[in-house]
Structures are given as C-alpha cells and as structure tokens.
C-alpha positions as CSV (number, residue, x, y, z in Angstrom):
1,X,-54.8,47.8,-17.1
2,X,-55.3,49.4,-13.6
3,X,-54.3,46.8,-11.0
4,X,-58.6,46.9,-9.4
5,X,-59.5,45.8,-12.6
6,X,-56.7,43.4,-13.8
7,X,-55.2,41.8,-11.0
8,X,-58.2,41.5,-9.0
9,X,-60.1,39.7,-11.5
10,X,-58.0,37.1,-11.5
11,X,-56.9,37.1,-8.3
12,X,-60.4,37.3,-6.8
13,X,-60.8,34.3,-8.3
14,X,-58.2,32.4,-5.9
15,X,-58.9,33.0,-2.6
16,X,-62.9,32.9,-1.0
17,X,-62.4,34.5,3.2
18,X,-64.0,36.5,5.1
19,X,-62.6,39.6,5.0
20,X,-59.9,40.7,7.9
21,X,-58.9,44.3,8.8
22,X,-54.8,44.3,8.8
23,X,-52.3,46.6,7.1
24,X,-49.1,46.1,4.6
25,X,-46.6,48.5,3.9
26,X,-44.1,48.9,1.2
27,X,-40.5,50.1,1.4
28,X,-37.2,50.7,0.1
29,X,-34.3,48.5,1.4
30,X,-31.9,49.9,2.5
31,X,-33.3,53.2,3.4
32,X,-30.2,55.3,3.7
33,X,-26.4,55.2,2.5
34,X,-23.3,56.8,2.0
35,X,-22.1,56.1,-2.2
36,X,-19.6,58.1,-4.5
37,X,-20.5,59.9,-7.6
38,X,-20.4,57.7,-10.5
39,X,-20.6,54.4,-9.2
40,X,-23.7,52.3,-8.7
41,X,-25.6,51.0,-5.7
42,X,-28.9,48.6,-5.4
43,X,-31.5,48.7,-3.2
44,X,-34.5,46.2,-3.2
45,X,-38.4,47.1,-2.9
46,X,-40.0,45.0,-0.5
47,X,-43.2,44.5,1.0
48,X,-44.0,43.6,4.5
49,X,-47.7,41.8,5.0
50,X,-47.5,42.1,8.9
51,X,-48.2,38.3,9.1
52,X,-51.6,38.3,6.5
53,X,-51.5,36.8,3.4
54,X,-51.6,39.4,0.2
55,X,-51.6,38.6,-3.2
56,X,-50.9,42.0,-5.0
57,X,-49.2,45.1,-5.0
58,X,-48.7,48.1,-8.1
59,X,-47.2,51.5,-7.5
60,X,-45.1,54.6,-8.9
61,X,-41.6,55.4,-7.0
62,X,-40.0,58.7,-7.9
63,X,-35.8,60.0,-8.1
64,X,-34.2,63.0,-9.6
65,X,-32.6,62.4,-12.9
66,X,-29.9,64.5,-11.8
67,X,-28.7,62.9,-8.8
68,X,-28.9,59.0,-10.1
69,X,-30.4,56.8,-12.6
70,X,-31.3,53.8,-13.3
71,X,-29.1,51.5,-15.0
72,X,-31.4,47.9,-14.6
73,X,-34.4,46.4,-12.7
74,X,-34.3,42.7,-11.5
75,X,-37.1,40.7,-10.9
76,X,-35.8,37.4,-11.0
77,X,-36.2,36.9,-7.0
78,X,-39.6,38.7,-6.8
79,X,-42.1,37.1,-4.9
80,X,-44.6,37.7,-7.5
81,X,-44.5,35.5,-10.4
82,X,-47.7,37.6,-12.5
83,X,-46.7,40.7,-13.9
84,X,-50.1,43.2,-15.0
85,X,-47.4,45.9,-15.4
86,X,-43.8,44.8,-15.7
87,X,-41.2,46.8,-13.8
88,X,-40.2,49.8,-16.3
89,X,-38.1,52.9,-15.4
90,X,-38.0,56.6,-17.0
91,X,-34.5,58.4,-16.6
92,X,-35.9,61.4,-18.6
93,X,-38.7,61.6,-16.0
94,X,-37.7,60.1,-13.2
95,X,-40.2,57.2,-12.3
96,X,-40.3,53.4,-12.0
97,X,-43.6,51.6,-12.0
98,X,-44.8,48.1,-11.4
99,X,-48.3,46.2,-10.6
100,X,-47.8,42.6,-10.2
101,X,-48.9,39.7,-7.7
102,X,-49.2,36.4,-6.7
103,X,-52.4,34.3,-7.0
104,X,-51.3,31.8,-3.9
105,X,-50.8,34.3,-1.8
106,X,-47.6,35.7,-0.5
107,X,-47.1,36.4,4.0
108,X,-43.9,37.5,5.4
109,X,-42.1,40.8,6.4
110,X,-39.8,41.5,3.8
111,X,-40.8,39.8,0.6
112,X,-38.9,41.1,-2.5
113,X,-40.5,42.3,-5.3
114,X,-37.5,43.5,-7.2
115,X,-34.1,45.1,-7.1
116,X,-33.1,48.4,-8.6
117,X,-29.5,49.3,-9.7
118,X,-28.6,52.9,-9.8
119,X,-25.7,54.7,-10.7
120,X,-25.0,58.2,-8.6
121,X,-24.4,60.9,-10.7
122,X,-22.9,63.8,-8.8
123,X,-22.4,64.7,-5.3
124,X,-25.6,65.8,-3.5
125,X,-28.6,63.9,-0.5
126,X,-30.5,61.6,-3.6
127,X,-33.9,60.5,-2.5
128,X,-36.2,57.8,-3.9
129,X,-40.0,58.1,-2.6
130,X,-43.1,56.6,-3.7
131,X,-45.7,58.7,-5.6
132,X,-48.3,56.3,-5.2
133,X,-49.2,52.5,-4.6
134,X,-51.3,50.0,-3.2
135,X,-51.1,46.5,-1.4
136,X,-54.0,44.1,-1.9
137,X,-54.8,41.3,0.7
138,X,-55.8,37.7,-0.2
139,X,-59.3,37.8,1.3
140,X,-61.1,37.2,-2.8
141,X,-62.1,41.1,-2.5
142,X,-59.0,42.3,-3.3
143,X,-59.1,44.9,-0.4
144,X,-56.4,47.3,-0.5
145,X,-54.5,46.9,3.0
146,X,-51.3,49.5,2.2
147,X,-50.9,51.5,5.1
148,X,-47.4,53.1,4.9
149,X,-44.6,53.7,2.2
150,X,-41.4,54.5,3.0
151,X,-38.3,55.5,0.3
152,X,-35.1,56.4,1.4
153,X,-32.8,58.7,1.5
154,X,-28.8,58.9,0.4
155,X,-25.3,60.9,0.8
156,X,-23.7,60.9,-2.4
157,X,-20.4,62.1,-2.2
158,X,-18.0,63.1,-4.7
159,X,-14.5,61.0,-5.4
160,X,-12.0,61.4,-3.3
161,X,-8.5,62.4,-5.3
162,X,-6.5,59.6,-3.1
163,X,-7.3,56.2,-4.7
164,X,-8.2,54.3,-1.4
165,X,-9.4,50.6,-0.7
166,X,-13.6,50.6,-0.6
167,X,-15.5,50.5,2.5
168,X,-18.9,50.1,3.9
169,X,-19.9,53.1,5.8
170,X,-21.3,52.8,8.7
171,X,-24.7,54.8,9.8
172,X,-23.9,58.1,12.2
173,X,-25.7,59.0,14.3
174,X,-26.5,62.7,15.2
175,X,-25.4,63.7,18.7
176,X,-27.6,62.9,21.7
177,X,-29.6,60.4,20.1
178,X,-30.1,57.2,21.9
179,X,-27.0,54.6,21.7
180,X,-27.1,51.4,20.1
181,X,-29.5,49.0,21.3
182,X,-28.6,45.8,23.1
183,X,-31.0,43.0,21.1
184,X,-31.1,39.4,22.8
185,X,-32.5,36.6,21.7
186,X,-34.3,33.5,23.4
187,X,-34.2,31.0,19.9
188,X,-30.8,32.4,18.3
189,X,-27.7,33.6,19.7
190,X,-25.9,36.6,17.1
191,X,-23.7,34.9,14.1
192,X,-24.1,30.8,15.1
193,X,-26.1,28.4,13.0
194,X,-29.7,27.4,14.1
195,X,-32.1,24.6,12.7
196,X,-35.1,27.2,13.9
197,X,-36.9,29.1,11.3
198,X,-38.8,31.3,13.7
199,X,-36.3,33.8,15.6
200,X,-37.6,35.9,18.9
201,X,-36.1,39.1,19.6
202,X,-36.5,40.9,22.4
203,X,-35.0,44.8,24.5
204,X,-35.2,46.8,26.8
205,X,-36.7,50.3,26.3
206,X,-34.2,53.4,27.6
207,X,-35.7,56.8,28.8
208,X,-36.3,59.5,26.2
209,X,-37.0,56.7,23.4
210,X,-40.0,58.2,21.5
211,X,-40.4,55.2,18.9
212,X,-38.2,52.4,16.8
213,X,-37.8,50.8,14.2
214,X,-36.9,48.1,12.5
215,X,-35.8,45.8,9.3
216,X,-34.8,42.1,8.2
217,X,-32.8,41.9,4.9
218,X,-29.4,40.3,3.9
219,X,-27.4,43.1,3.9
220,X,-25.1,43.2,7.2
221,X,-25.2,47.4,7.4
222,X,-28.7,48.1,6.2
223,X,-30.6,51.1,8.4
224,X,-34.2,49.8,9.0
225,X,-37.0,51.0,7.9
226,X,-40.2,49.7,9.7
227,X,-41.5,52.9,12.1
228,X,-42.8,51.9,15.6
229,X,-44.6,55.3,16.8
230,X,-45.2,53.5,20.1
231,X,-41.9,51.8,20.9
232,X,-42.2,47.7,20.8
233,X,-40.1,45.6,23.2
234,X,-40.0,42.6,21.3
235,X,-40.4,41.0,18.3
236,X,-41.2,37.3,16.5
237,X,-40.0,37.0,12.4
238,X,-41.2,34.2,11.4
239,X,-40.2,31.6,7.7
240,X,-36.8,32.7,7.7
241,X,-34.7,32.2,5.1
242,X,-31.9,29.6,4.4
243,X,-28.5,30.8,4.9
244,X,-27.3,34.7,6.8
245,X,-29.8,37.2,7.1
246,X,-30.0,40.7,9.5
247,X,-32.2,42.2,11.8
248,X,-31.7,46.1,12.8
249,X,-32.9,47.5,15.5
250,X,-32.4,51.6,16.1
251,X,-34.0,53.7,18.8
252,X,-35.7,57.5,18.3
253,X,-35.2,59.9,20.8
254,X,-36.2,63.8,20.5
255,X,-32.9,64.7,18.8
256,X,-33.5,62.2,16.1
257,X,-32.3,58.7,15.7
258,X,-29.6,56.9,17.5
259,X,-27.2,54.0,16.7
260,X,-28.3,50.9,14.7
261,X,-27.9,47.1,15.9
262,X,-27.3,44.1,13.6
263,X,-28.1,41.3,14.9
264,X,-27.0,38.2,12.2
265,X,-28.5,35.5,11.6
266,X,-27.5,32.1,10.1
267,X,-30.2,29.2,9.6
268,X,-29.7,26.1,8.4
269,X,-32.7,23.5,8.4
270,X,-31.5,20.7,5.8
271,X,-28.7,18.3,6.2
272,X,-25.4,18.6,3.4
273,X,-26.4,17.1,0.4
274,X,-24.2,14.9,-0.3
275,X,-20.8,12.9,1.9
276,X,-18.2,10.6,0.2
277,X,-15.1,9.5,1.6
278,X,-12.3,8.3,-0.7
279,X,-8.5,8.0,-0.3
280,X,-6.2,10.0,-2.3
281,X,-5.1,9.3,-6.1
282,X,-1.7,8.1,-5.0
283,X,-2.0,6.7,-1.9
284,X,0.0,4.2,-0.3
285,X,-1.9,1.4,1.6
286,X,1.7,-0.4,2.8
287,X,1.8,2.7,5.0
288,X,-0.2,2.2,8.2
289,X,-1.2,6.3,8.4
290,X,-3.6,7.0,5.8
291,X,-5.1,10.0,5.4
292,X,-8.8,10.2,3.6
293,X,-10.5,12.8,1.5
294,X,-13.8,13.7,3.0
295,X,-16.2,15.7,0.3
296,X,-19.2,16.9,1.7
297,X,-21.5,19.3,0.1
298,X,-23.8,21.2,1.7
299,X,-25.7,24.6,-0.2
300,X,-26.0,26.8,3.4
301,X,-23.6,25.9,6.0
302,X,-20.2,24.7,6.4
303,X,-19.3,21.2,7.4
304,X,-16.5,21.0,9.9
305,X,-17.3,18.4,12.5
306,X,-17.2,15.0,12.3
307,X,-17.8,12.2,14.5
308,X,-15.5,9.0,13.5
309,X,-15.4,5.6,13.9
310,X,-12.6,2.7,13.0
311,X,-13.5,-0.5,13.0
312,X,-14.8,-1.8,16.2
313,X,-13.1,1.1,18.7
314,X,-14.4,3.7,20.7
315,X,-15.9,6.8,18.4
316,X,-14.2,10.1,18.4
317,X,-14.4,14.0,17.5
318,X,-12.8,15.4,14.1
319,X,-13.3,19.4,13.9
320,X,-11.7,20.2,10.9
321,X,-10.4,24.1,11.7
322,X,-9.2,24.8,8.5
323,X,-11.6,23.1,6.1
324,X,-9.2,21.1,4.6
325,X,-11.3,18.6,3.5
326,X,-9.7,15.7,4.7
327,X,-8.8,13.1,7.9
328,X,-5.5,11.7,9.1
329,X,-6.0,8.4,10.6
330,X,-4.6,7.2,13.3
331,X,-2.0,4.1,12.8
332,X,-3.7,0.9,11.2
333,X,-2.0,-2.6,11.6
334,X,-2.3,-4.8,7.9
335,X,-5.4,-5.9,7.2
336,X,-9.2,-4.5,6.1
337,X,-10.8,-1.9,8.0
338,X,-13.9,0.3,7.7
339,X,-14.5,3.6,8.6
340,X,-17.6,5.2,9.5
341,X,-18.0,9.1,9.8
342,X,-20.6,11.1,10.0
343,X,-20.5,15.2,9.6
344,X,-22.3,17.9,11.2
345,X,-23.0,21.0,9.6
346,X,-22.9,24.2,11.3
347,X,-26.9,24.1,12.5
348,X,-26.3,20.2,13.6
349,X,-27.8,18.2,10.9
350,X,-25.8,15.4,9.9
351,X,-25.2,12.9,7.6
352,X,-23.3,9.6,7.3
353,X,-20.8,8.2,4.6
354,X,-18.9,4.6,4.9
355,X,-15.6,3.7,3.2
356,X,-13.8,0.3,3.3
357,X,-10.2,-0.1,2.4
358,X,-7.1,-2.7,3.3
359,X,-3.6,-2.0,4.8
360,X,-0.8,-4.3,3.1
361,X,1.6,-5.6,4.9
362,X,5.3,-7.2,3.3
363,X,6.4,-10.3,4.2
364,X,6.7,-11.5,7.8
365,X,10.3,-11.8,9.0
366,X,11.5,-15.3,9.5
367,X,13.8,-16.9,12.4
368,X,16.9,-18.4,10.7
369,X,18.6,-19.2,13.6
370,X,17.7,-20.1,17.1
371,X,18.1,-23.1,19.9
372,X,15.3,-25.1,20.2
373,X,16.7,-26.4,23.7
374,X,19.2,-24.5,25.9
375,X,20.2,-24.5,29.9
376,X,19.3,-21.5,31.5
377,X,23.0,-20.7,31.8
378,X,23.1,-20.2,28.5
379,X,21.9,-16.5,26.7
380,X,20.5,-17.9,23.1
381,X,21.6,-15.5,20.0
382,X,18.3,-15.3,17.6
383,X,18.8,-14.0,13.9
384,X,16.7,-13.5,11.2
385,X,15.6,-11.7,8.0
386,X,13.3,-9.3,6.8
387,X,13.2,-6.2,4.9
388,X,15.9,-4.0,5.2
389,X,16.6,-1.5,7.7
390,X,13.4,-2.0,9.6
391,X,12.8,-2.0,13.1
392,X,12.1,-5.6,14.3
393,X,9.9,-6.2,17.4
394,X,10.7,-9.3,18.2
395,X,7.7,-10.5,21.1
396,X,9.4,-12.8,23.9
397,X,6.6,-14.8,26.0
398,X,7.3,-17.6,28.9
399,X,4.2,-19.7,28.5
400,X,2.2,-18.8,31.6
401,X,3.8,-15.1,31.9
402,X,3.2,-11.7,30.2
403,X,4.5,-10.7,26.8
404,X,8.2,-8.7,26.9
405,X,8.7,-6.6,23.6
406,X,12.4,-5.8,21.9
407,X,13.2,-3.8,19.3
408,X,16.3,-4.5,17.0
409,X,17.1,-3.1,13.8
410,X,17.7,-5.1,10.6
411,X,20.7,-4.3,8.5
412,X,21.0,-3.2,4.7
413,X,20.5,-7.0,3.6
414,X,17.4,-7.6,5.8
415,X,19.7,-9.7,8.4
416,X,18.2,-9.0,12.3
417,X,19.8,-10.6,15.6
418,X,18.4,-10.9,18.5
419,X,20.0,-11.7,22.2
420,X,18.2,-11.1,25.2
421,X,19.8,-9.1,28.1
422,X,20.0,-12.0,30.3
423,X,19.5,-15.8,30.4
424,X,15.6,-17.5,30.3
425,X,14.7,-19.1,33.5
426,X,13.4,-22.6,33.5
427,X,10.4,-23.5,31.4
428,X,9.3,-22.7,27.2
429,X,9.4,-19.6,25.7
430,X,7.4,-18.4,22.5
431,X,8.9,-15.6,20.0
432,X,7.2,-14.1,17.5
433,X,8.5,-10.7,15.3
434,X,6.8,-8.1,13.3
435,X,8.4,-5.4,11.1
436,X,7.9,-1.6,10.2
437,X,10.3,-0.2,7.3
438,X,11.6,3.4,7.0
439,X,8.5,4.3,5.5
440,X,6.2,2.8,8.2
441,X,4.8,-0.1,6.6
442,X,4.3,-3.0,8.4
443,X,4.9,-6.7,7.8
444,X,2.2,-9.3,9.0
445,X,3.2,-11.2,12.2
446,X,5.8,-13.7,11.9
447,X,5.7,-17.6,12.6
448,X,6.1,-18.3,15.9
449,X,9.2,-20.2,17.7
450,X,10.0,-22.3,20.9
451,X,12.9,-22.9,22.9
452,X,13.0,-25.0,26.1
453,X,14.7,-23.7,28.8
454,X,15.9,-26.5,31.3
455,X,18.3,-26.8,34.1
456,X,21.8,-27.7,33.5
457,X,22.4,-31.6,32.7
458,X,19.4,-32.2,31.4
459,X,17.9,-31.7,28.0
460,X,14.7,-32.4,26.4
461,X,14.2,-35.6,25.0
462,X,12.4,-34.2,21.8
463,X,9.4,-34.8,20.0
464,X,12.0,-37.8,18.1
465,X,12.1,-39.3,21.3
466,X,8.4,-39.1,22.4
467,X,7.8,-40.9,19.3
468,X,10.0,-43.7,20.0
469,X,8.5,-44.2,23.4
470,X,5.6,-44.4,22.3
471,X,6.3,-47.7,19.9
472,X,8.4,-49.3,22.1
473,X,5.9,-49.6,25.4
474,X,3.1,-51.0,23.0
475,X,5.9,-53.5,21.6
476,X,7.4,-54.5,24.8
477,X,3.8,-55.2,26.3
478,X,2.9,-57.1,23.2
479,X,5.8,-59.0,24.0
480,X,4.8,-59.7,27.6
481,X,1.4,-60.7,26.8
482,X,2.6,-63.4,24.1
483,X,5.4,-65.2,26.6
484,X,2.1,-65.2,29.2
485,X,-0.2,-66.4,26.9
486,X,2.8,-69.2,25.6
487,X,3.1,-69.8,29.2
488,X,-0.5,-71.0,30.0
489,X,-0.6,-72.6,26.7
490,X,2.1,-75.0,28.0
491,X,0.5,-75.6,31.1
492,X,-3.2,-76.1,29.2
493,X,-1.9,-78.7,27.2
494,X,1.3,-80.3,28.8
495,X,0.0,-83.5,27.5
496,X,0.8,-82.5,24.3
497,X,4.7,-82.6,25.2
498,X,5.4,-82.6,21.2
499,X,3.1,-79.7,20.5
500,X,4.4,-77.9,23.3
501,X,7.9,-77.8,21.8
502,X,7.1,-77.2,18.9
503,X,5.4,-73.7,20.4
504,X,7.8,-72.9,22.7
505,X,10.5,-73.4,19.6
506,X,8.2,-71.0,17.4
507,X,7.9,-68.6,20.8
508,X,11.5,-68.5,21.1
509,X,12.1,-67.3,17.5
510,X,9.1,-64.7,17.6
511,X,10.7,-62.9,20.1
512,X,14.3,-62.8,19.3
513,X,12.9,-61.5,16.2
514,X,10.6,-59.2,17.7
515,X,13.1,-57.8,20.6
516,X,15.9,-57.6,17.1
517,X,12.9,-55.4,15.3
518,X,12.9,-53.3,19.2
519,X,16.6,-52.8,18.6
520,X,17.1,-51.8,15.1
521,X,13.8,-49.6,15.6
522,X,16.0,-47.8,18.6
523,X,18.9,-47.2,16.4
524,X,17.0,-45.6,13.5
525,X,15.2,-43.2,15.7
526,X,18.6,-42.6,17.2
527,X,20.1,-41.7,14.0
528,X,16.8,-39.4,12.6
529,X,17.2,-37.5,16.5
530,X,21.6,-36.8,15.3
531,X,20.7,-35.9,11.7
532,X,17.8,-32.9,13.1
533,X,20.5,-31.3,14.8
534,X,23.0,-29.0,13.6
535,X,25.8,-30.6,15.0
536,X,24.6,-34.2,14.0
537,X,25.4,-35.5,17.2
538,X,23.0,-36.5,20.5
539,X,24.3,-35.5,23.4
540,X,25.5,-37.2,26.2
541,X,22.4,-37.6,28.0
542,X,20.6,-38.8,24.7
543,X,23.8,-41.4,24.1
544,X,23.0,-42.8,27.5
545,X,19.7,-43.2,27.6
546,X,19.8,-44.8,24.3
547,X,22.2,-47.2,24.7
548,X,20.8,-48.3,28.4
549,X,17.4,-49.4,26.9
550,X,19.4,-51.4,24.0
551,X,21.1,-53.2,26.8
552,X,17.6,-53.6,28.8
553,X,15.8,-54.9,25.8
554,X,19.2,-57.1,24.8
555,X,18.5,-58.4,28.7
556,X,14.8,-58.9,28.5
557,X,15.2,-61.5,25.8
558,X,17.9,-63.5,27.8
559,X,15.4,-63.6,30.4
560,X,12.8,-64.6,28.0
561,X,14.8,-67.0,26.4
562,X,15.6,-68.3,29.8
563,X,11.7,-68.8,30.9
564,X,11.1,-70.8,27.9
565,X,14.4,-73.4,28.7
566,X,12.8,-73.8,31.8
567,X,9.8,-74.0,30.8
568,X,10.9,-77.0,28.4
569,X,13.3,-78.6,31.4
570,X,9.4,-78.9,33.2
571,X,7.8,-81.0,30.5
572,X,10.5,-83.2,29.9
573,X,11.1,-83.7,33.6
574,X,7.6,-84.4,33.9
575,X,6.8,-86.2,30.8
C-alpha cells in the first residue's frame, strides 16, 4: 500500500489544523566512519521535524552488495509504533525500505526510526544514500514536508596483520579547512549533569566559513549531518533525552570541512528511585564507629553526595569519591540514635532515607575502693573494676568547679586504680568513670562517688551523725517543755500539796527515763557510725564529741532532778 493512500487515511483521521508551510529532513546517523573489513558497524535513520509535529515517513535507502550488507534491522526504539511497510532489506539488490508513522504525532530533531547493522565486506569508501522518500506533517492533509536526505559515506579498510587493541577513529580533516569550533553554552556546561531539558548552544563564526552543520545523537564521535548553507550562530534543542547525549558542530570553508566539536551532554530530570540505609550483616553495635550501607538507585545519574545528619548535631557533607556505597560514622556514645541522610544525584535531585539503630554499651565500672572523708594532706588511692584492659576515664569534679578527666588503664582481671597527682583542696569532690575496651566499645557511665575533703583535725560528722542530731534536739526540747509545764503545774495548784508530789514524783521518773532513752539512743548511733567504717573505729574527734554530750545529758538530769527537790522543799516549806 503506498504510504498517500495507507498512512494518510488513517492518519488524516487524527489530527484537524490548518495547514503550516515547514520542512523535515531524513538522514543517516552517523554520516561517515572509519570500519575494518569483515566486522560490523550500525548506524541509525533518523528524522529531524525542525520543531513541527509529523506523523509519517516511508522511503527506499540504497548500498552496494559488495562493499557491506545487512546483517539486521531494529525497530524496537523507533518513534513510530504503525508500520504500513515494515523495515525489510535486499542483500542481492541492495535496498532497505520502510513506510511507517505515528498517529499522535512525533516533533523533535533526531527521532529514530530504526537502526541498521552492517557488516563491511572488503576494503573500499561504502556509501548508503536514499533513492527515494517522503516525510508527512501532522496538519490532517498529510502534506509531505521532506526537504532534504542525507546518507553517508564510509572508509572501510582492510585488517591490519598486527592484532592491535580497537579504537574509535577520530574524523580528519583535510588541510586548510576551518579548525574545530569552540561551542558554549548559556543552560549546560560540556560533560556535568543538568535538570534542563532544553540546551542553548551558541559560536562564533570565523572568516572563510561558507556554511555548518550540525547533529544530536548518543554516539560521542558521530560527524553531523544537518547542512547550514548560510552559517547559523546558535542553536536551541529542545525535549532532550534522559541520560548522555552529543551535539557536533563542524565548520565549511572552501577547501572542504574542518574539525568536528562534541559537546556532551548529561540530563537528569528525576530523583533516584529508590534510598535505604542499613548496617552491615555482621555488625557490631558494642563498637561506637559504625559504618552504614547506603543503596540508592537511580536509572540516569550517579548518586555520590550526601547531606547527613546524627541525631540532634549540626548537618554535614558526605561525597562518596569512589562509590563505595557506604558511610563511616563518626564515634557514637551507648545509646539510640537516628540518622538522617539525604542524596543528591549528579543533576541535584534528591531524596531522603531514615535509619534508627542503638549502640550497646557493657557494664559500667564500679569504685571498690575509695575514702569517703580525707584531710587535704592526704592523696586518696581509688580502685575499681571493669572490663579488662580498657582505658578508664575516670571524671574528677569539685562541686562548684570544672570537670578534670584521667585516663588509667585496667589490668587483665578488669582491676583499675586511680591516684590523683596531688592532694584535693578543701571542699567535696564527685568521681564518676566510663570505659572503652580494645575494641572501642564503651561502657555506660558509672555511679557516681564523694569524698570530703577537710582540713586537718577535723572530719565530717557523717550522715550517722546528722541523724542523731536530729532526734536528740527534738528530745531534749521535749524534755524542756515537760519540766516547764511540771513547773507551772506546781505553782497552779500548790494547794494541792499531795497532788503536787505525786507529779513532781511521776516528773522525776519520766525524765530519768527519758534522758536514759537519750543515752542508750547516743551509744547505738555510736556503734552503727564504728561498724560503717572499715576500720570499725570513730575517730578521735567522733570519741569526743560523743562522749561530751553523754556527760551533758548525764548533767542535765542532775540539774533536773535538782529543780524538782527544790521545787518540793517550796511546797512543804510553804504548806
């Protein structure tokens, strides 16, 4: 079926506009090349729109048996997806013809229709061409728009006798044609990603340049195709694809054409597809440096920077040079923490993955041995235990003052010891410890301590003490209160001169027994303050001050008992 009378039936049927005057051209990508005989080589046959929408194209290219033939066509990335004609090739007489199209429409400057794969023959300048063909627009009239076809042309060269590594072979230029043009770019810069799907080229124009052309493919070495009779300074290529692409540039001058620029370019417009962040198989969460697996998928562009954070701190940069895939953390103390990261493809777009994990710590150390009260000519030794042959930071603090950190090491059997390089001044010091093993664990913080620091010849009474005190001066001012109250009582009712001995009798006895409670309540408290100390003994100070308030409370009740004879010599005096 001719491609009038097939595709434009049904593609007439698509698309009502008025209709526009524009051209289309078709072409063969890449247009020349250097190949050895007997090996194969594909080129692609594309059509450029020049920014209007078409929705067919049919056509007849021609090659010489002799110099290559065709060993397959694909059509699995053609732009057309309706196929009048599918691609079919003659080796006996050298033709490949197609007519197929696109009922949506297709716009863009180097839309594929389908690749050829050839294999070279013997050594000689192969040329592909087209014999006929035609480009229809998408205007519902099926207008044919084609206004240029270009083939190409190719060195085949026979096998070198030297087995030698393969190379791409670069385009030379004939002498005195025009060098290789400098291309810049306002939206891309040559090789980095870019988010922008729209790229603007622009160049200056040398003297003796008689016309250009050009070409956008994704072959790094192609020589373009597109002819500018009247030389162009710049250019805008629109919809370009995900992932590398180039665009040639090469000047004409009236000894033929010169050098060819690549300019490449890498666009990436979607963020990675997926992030997760995981620790390994076999790692160790007693070790405070963990090191997580970050897998991140992304179909264009490579994902190498990260922006971290840990927990509450400050966020930081991650570029992983070598793609490695993974993240060593900095060192954690025991406990949870999360981690929030998010990576940056090479065009910028990002995404963001969490991951939660907990550092275990072994068991705190524990002081064994240490002064709770100590002159400050005295330099306390501190031992303790904890896991063995770890370094111990053992945290010194004078409440009031700044923190001092040590570092001892414990021995095979877990046994640390501590002593300070001089004596503590006056006043109470806190100590607290926390290890780190060989491995570089770390234990949770240890219990904290306290040793008074006083000067010479006095010690601190102790919290055994504080206690007593603190019965004995409500008791002694219960005590007080009753021989007043006795007192007045007497006075009150001194006409009762039987009552009133009676009381005072009863007064008496209540507080020899109370003062007798007093004493016994001294020497218990003085026995629980001995048996707390290692040495079960109280020292001197403690001895003295105990005994002097058994003698004051043995005076108090002579005195007591004293009032209440002479309060009794009164009444009977008197009565």
């Amino acid at each position: 079926m001719n491609l009038k009378f097939g595709l434009l039936i049904l593609l007439a049927l698509v698309s009502f506009s008025p209709v526009q005057s524009f051209a289309a051209t078709l072409s063969v990508s890449p247009g020349t090349g250097v190949y050895t005989s007997g090996k194969t080589f594909t080129v692609k046959l594309v059509v450029n729109s020049e920014g209007k929408p078409i929705n067919a194209a049919e056509g007849t290219l021609k090659f010489n048996p002799q110099e290559m033939t065709v060993v397959s066509i694909d059509k699995s990335a053609s732009i057309f997806n309706l196929w009048v004609t599918e691609p079919t090739f003659s080796n006996s007489a050298g033709t490949i013809t197609f007519s197929g199209g696109k009922p949506t429409g297709f716009t863009g400057s180097a839309g594929n229709i389908f690749n050829i794969t050839f294999r070279t023959s013997s050594a000689s300048n192969g040329r592909i061409s087209f014999a006929n063909g035609s480009v229809l627009a998408n205007d519902g009239m099926g207008t044919n728009v084609l206004s240029g076809m270009s083939g190409g042309t190719y060195t085949i060269q026979a096998p070198s006798s030297q087995p030698e590594a393969e190379v791409v072979v670069e385009y030379v230029a004939p002498a005195n044609t025009p060098s290789a043009p400098k291309i810049l770019s306002s939206t891309h810069k040559d090789g980095e990603w870019s988010k922008e799907k729209t790229v603007k080229f622009n160049w200056e124009i040398p003297a003796g340049v008689t016309g250009l052309r050009t070409s956008l493919d994704s072959s790094p070495g192609t020589i373009p195709t597109k002819v500018y009779d009247n030389p162009i300074r710049d250019i805008a290529l629109n919809d370009l694809s995900e992932g590398n692409s180039y665009f040639h540039l090469q000047f004409r001058n009236g000894e033929g054409w010169g050098k060819v620029s690549h300019f490449k370019l890498a666009v990436d417009t979607e963020k990675p597809e997926s992030f997760i962040i995981k620790s390994p198989e076999d790692a160790d969460f007693t070790n405070p440096k963990q090191i997580l697996k970050l897998e991140v998928k992304d179909k264009t562009s490579p994902v190498k920077n990260f922006k971290v954070k840990i927990d509450e701190n400050e966020v930081y940069d991650y570029v992983d040079e070598k793609e490695t895939g993974s993240l060593e953390l900095p060192e954690l103390l025991p406990g949870y923490h999360s981690v929030v990261i998010e990576g940056f493809d090479g065009a910028g777009n990002s995404l963001v993955a969490t991951y939660s994990f907990t550092i275990l710590a072994f068991d705190r150390p524990v002081f064994t041995e240490y002064p709770s009260e100590i002159n400050e000519e005295v330099i306390p030794v501190i031992r303790g235990n904890t896991r063995s042959n770890s370094q111990v930071e053992v945290i010194v603090q004078k409440i009031g003052a700044d923190q001092i950190a040590y570092t001892v090491t414990s021995d095979q059997n877990g046994v640390f010891t501590f002593i300070p390089e001089g004596t503590f001044t006056t006043g109470v010091y806190e100590l607290s410890a926390r290890s780190t093993d060989q491995f570089g664990a770390k234990s949770e913080l240890s219990e904290t301590v306290r040793i008074a620091v006083q000067e010479p010849g006095y010690v601190q009474i102790g919290n055994f003490l504080i206690n007593l005190l603190s019965v004995v001066i409500p008791l002694v001012a219960m005590t007080v209160l009753m021989i007043l109250a006795l007192w007045f009582g007497i006075l009150k009712f001194r006409s009762m001169k039987r009552r009133v001995f009676v009381e005072s009798n009863e007064a008496l006895e209540i507080v020899k027994r109370e003062f007798g409670d007093l004493e016994q309540i001294l020497h218990k408290y003085e026995s629980e303050i001995a048996e707390s100390r290692k040495t079960k003994k109280l020292t001197k100070v403690e001895s003295d001050m105990i005994d002097g308030m058994v003698k004051a409370l043995s005076e108090a009740k002579i005195r007591v008992e004293k009032e209440v004879s002479d309060v009794e010599k009164i009444v009977r005096k008197k009565y």
